[in-house]
N, C-alpha and C positions, 0 to 999 in steps of 0.2 A: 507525793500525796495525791488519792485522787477524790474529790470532790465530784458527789452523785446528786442528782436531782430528786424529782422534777422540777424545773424552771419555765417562767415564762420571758422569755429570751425577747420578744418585740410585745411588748403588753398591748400595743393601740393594734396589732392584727394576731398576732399568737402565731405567725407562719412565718418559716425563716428557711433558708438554707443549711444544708449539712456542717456546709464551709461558710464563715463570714468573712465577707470582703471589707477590711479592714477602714477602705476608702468611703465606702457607704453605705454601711450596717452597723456603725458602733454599738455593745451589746450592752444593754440595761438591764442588770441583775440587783434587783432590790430586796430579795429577800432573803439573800444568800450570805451565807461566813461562809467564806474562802480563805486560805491557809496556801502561800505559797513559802517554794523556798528554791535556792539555784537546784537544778535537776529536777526536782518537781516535774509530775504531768497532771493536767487540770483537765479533767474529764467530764460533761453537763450529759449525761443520759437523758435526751429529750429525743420525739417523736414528731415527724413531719408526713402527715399521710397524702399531701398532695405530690411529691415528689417523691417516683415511678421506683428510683432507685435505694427509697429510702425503706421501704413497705415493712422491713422487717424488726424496726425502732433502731435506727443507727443513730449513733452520739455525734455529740457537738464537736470542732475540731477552737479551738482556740488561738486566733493566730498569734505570733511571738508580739505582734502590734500594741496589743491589750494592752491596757496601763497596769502594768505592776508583773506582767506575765513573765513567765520564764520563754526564751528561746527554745520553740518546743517544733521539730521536725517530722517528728511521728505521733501520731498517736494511737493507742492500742485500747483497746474495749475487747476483752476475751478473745475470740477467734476475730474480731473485725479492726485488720490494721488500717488507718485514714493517713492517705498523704494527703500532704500540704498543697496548696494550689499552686499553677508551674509558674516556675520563676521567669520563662522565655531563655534560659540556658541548657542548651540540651546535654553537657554534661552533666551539671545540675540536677535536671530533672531526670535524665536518663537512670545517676545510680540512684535516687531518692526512691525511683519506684522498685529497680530491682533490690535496694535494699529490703525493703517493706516485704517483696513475695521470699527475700532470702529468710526474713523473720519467721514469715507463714509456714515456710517450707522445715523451720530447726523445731519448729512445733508441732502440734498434729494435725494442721495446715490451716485453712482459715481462707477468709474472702480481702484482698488487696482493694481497697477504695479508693478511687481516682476525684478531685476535685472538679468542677466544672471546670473549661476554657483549654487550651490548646499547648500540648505535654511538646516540644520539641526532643525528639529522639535521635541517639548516635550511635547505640548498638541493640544488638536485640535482647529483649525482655524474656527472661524463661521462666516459664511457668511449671513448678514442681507439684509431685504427685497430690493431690489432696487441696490443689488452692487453685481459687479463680479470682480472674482479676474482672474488676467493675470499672464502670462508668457511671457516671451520672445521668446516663441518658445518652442516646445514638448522637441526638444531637446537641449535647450539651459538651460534652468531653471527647477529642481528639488526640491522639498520638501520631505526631507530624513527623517522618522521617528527613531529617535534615540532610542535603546535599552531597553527596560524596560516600554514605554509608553501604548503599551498596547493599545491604544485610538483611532477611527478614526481621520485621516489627515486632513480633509475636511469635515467641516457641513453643512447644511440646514436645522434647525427647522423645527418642527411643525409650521404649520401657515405660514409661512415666504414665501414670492413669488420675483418674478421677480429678477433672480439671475444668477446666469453664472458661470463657471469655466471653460478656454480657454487658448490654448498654453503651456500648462503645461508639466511637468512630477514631474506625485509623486513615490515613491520609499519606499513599506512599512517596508522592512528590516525584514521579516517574521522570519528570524531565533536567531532577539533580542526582538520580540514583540511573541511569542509563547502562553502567557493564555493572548487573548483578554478580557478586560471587558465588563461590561454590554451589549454595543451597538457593540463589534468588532471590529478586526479588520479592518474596509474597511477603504479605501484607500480614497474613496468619500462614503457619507453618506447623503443621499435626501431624508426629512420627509414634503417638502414642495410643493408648486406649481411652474409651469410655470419656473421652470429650465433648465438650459442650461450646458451640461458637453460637452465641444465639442474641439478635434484638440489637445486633453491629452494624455501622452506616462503614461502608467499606470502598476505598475511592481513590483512584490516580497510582495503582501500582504500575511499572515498567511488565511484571510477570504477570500474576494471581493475584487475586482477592484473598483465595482459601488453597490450601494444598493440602492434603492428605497423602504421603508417600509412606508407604507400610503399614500405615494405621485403620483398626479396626474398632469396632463401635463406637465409634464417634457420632454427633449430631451436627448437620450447621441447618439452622431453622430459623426462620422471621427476618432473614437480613438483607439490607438494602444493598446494592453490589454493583459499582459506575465507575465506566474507565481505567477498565484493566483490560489487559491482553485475555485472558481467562479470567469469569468471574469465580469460579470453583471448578477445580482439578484433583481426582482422584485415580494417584496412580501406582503400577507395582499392584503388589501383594495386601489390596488393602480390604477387607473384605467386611463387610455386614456394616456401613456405615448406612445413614438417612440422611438425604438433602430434601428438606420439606420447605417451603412456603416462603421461599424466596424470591426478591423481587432484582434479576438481572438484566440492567436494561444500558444501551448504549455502549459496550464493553466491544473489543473487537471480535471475540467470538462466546461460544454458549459454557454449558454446563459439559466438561469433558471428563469422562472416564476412562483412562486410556494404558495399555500395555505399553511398558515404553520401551520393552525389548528385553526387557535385562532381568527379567522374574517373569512369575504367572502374573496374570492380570488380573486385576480387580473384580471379586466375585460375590455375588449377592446382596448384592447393593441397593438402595432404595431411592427415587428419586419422585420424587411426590410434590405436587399442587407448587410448583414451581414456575411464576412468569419470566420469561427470556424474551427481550423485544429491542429493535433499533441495533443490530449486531451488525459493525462495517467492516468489516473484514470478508478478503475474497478467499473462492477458491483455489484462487491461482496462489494464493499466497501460502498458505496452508495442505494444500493435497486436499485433505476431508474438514468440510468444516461445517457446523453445525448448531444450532438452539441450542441442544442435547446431541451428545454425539457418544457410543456408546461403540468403545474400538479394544477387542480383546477383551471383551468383559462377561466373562457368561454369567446365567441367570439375573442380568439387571431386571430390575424393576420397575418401570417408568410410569409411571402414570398420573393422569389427571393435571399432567403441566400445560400451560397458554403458551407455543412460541410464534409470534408472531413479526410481521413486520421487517423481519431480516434480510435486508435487502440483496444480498448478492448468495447467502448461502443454504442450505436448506433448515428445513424445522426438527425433525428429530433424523439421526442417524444411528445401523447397528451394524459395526462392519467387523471382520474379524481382522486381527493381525497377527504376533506367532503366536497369540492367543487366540482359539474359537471363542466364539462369542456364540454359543448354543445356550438353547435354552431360557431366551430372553424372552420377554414380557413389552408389547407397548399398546397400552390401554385409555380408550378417555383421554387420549389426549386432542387437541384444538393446536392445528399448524395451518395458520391462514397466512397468506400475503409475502410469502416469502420469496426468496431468489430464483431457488431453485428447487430440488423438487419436495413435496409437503414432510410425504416419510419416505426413507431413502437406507436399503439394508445393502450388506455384499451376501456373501456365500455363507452365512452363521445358518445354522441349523436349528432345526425343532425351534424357532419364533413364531411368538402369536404377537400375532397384528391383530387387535379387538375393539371394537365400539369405537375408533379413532374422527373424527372430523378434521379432512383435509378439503382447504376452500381456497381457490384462484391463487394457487402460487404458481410460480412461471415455468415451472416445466409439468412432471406426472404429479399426481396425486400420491401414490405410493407405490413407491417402486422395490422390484423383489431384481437382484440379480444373483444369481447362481445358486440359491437358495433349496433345500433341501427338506422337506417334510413343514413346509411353512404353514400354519393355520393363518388366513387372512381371512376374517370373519366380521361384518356387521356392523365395516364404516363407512362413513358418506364422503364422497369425494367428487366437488362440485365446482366447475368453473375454473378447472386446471388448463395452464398450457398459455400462458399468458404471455410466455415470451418465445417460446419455440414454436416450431412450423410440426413438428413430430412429438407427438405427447398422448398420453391417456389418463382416464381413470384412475385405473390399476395395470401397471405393466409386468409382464414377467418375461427377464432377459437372461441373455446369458451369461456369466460373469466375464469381466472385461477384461480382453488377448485372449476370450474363445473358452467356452467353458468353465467348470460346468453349469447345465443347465436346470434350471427349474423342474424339481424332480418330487411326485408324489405331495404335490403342495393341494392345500384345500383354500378353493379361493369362493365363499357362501357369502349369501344376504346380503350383500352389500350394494349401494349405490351407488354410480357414477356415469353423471348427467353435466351437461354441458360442456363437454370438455371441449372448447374452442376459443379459448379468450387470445386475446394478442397473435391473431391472423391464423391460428395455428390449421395447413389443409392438409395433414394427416393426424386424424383426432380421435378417438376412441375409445368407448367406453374400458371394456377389458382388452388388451394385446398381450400376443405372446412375439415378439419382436428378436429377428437375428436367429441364424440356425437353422437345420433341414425339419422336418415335421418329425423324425427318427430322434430328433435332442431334445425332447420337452416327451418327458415321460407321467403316464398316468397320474396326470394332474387331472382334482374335480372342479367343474367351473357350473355350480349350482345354485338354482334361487337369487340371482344377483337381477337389478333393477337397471336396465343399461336403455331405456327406452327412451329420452328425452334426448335431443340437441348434442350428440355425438356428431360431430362434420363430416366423417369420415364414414364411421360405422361402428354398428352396440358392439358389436365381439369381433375382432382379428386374431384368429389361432392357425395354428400351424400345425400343433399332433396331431396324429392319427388314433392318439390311444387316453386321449383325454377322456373322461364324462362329462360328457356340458348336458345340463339338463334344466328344466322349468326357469330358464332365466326367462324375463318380463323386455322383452326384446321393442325392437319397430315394426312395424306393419310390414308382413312379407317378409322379414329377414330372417330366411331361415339355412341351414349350412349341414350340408349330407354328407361331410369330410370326416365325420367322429363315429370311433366304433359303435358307441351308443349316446343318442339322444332323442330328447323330448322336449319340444321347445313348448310355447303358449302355454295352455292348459292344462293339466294330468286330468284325463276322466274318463270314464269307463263309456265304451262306446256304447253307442243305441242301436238293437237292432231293427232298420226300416221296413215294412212291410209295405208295398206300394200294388194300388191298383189304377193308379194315377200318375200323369207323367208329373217332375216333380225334379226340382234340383238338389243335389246333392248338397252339406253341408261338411263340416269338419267331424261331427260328432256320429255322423251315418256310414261307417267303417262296412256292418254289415247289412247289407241288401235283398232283402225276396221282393219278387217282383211279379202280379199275376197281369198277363196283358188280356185274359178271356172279355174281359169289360169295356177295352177301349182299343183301339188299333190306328194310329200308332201309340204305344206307349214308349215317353221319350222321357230317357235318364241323362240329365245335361250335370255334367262335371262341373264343379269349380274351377279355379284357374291354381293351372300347374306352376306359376311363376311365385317363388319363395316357400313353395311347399316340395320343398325334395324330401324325396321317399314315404310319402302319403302313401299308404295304399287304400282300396278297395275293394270287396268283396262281391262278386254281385251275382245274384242265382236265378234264373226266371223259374219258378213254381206250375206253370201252365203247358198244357201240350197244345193249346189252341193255334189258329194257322196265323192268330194277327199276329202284326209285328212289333218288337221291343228293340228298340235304340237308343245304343249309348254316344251321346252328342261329346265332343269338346266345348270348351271356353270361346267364345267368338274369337277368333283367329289364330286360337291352336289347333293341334292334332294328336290322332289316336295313332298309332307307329304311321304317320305320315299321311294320314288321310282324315276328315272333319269326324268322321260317326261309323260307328261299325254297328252289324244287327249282329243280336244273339238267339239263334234258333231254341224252338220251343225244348224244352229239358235240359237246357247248356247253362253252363255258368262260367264268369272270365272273374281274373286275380288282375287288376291292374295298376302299376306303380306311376307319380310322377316323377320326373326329370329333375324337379326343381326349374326349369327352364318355362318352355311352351309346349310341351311333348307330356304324351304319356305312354306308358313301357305295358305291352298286354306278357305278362309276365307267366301266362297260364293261361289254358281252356280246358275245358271238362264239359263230359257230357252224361247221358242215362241218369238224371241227375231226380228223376222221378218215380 
């Protein structure tokens, strides 16, 4: 018989728990005819809106305690089955609950309700198509893997869709589950579709937090994730899932997306507004290891996540393995204080590196090695290099055992300034590091900000066939190695008309010059030191007999000597050195 309300179950406050705790909640129903009998289930439809997991009006559970109650194990309200609170026996408890989602599952599935306080578990929970299991809150309800099991907490099949796990916290008890089997230790385990892991306190696995191995569109979002080897792992063939707005902090390493050899890799994946912080795990231990680490995964998605603070390894990584990882995304994201380097790619092709803020982590700011068609566009990479003696900016190398190299990459707008923290005396705003000048192919290095507190030097390149152009450089440093460049300013020269002797400026390209007015008329150069391949133009206009001289910089020279004249109707073409020299690269005469 089931007995419907509404009830006021505590009259002196009207606010109760889902589950009454038998020892100190006794229930005072005074306005109710009740009707029991052996088998009976006693059902109180009442509503608790202070409590998170209740919001959608879940019924009362009655425990077997009740005077006059039957021994009642489950209770069922429509699609919502309520277990019992845990007895502290993980057999026990263990089938109590997979009873309840086998209920869920013989129906047309339904939500599993978990009691508040601490579920001891002995094998794993499978969660069928159409049912999600709840909690009482992340921190209210616990599923504690007991000692010896060895097993994932929490399943989804192959095949299996439309499913949820919410309000939880599982607890893998890493140091009684040590030789994981088969499938591992994780905590949550998703081989299926259209999953929901969301608003779970997830803590102490031996393996994972999260694993997703085959599974596609899945969700895991808002969850708290501590003290696992991996806090979330998506691997294999698992394509189009979202990791949004997770908080993974102190675990031994990041958020991995990874080929693990044995299929395609994980593709098109979403990894969003994600914090990753306090990760102790080395590189030595691991090979690649990372905040975010995105290995065989093409077209991920990354954006807008915090990794910070991770002490020995870098903030985001995008490497390929027998999967190319093309085609990736890492945007908006914030990698400060980390181990090693901020952003960290191998040889994956066609990635955009966008709007990123990399700040004092101990090696580069962002590093490209072997990379192909890379757009590296319009991030700030500030106070790198904090542990190494050799560091930059932005580096572009070559992939490691030697090729290949950084090929047709667009490296724009972006800043990096101070690169010198933790002693580092080769520092650099951009480098193209390792390789003959013939291995780093038409790559553009444009509009980039490298002016400030580089120890070393704003730009170290090496091709010959790059475009380096309008970057905002140091005073003087300017570099006559590249097919084509334009460093300082882009503007359109001014043509000088002089009847006055008068120094030359950067912007006085072209020169007339009448000396009938003054004799000497003296054309004094700038200085040839950081201006390689300057030219100038210069035409004297007059056939008068004074004389017109073009001076050097005090202690340079004109091909080896302080000043040369130029006879009345002659005009010279002359280049600097970049040195202390300048190159008279032409004379002309009858020029009137």
């Amino acid at each position: 018989m089931t007995v419907v309300g509404p009830f006021n179950v505590n009259p002196t406050e009207n606010v109760f728990d889902p589950w009454i705790n038998p020892q100190s909640n006794r229930m005072a129903v005074a306005n109710a005819r009740t009707y029991r009998g052996a088998g009976d289930t006693l059902a109180l439809a009442v509503t608790r809106a202070t409590t998170a997991a209740n919001t959608l009006g879940l019924p009362l559970y009655l425990p077997a305690e009740y005077p006059g109650g039957p021994s009642l194990s489950l209770l069922t309200i429509g699609n919502t089955f309520i277990v019992p609170p845990p007895t502290g026996v993980a057999a026990t408890d263990t089938v109590t609950i997979q009873s309840a989602l086998n209920r869920a599952a013989a129906g047309s599935g339904g939500i599993v309700l978990l009691a508040p306080g601490t579920y001891n578990i002995n094998n794993t929970l499978n969660v069928a198509a159409n049912c999600e299991l709840w909690g009482a809150g992340r921190g209210a309800t616990t599923l504690f893997l007991v000692s010896g099991t060895n097993l994932p907490v929490v399943a989804v099949g192959i095949g299996v869709t439309n499913t949820a796990v919410r309000y939880l916290g599982v607890n893998g008890n890493a140091a009684g589950n040590a030789a994981p089997g088969p499938a591992g230790n994780q905590l949550i385990y998703l081989q299926g579709t259209y999953a929901a892991v969301s608003d779970c306190f997830l803590t102490n696995a031996f393996n994972n937090g999260v694993q997703i191995l085959n599974g596609s569109f899945n969700v895991i979002r808002n969850c708290e994730i501590t003290s696992c080897n991996l806090p979330i792992q998506i691997v294999a063939s698992s394509n189009n899932n979202l990791i949004a707005d997770n908080f993974c902090t102190n675990n031994l390493y990041g958020i991995y997306l990874y080929d693990n050899a044995a299929a395609n890799g994980p593709a098109r994946n979403i990894v969003r507004g994600n914090i990753v912080s306090g990760c102790t795990g080395t590189n030595a231990a691991l090979g690649q290891a990372a905040g975010i680490s995105i290995t065989g995964a093409p077209q991920t998605v990354c954006t807008d996540n915090d990794c910070v603070s991770n002490t020995h390894i870098r903030g985001i990584e995008c490497f390929d393995n027998t999967t190319l990882s093309s085609g990736c995304v890492i945007a908006n994201n914030r990698c400060k204080s980390n181990g090693h380097n901020g952003i960290d790619t191998g040889p994956a092709s066609f990635l955009q590196v966008i709007s990123n803020h990399s700040e004092a982590n101990g090696q580069n700011g962002i590093y490209l090695s072997g990379n192909q068609y890379a757009r590296v566009i319009g991030n700030t990479c500030i106070n790198n290099g904090q542990s190494v003696a050799q560091c930059a900016g932005i580096i572009l190398n070559e992939n490691t055992g030697g090729g290949p190299f950084p090929t047709e990459c667009i490296v724009v707008f972006n800043t990096c300034i101070d690169t010198q923290g933790g002693g580092a005396t080769q520092a650099y705003g951009i480098w193209e590091n390792l390789g003959g000048a013939s291995a780093y192919l038409r790559n553009l290095i444009f509009g980039n900000d490298v002016y400030l507190g580089n120890t070393a030097a704003d730009l170290q390149l090496v091709s010959t066939t790059d475009i380096v152009a309008g970057n905002i450089r140091a005073p003087g440093a300017f570099d006559t190695s590249r097919t084509f460049m334009v460093e300082g300013s882009v503007q359109t020269s001014t043509l000088l008309q002089l009847t006055n002797s008068a120094t030359l400026t950067e912007q006085n390209q072209f020169v007339k010059a009448d000396a009938s007015f003054v004799s000497p008329l003296t054309i004094t150069l700038p200085t040839a030191s950081g201006m390689g391949a300057r030219r100038y133009f210069i035409r004297r206009t007059d056939g008068s007999g004074n004389t017109l001289t073009v001076t050097a910089h005090a202690g340079e020279h004109i091909e080896g000597v302080a000043s040369i004249n130029i006879p009345a109707g002659h005009g010279i073409t002359i280049v600097a050195d970049g040195s202390s020299n300048w190159w008279i690269m032409s004379w002309y005469g009858n020029v009137l």
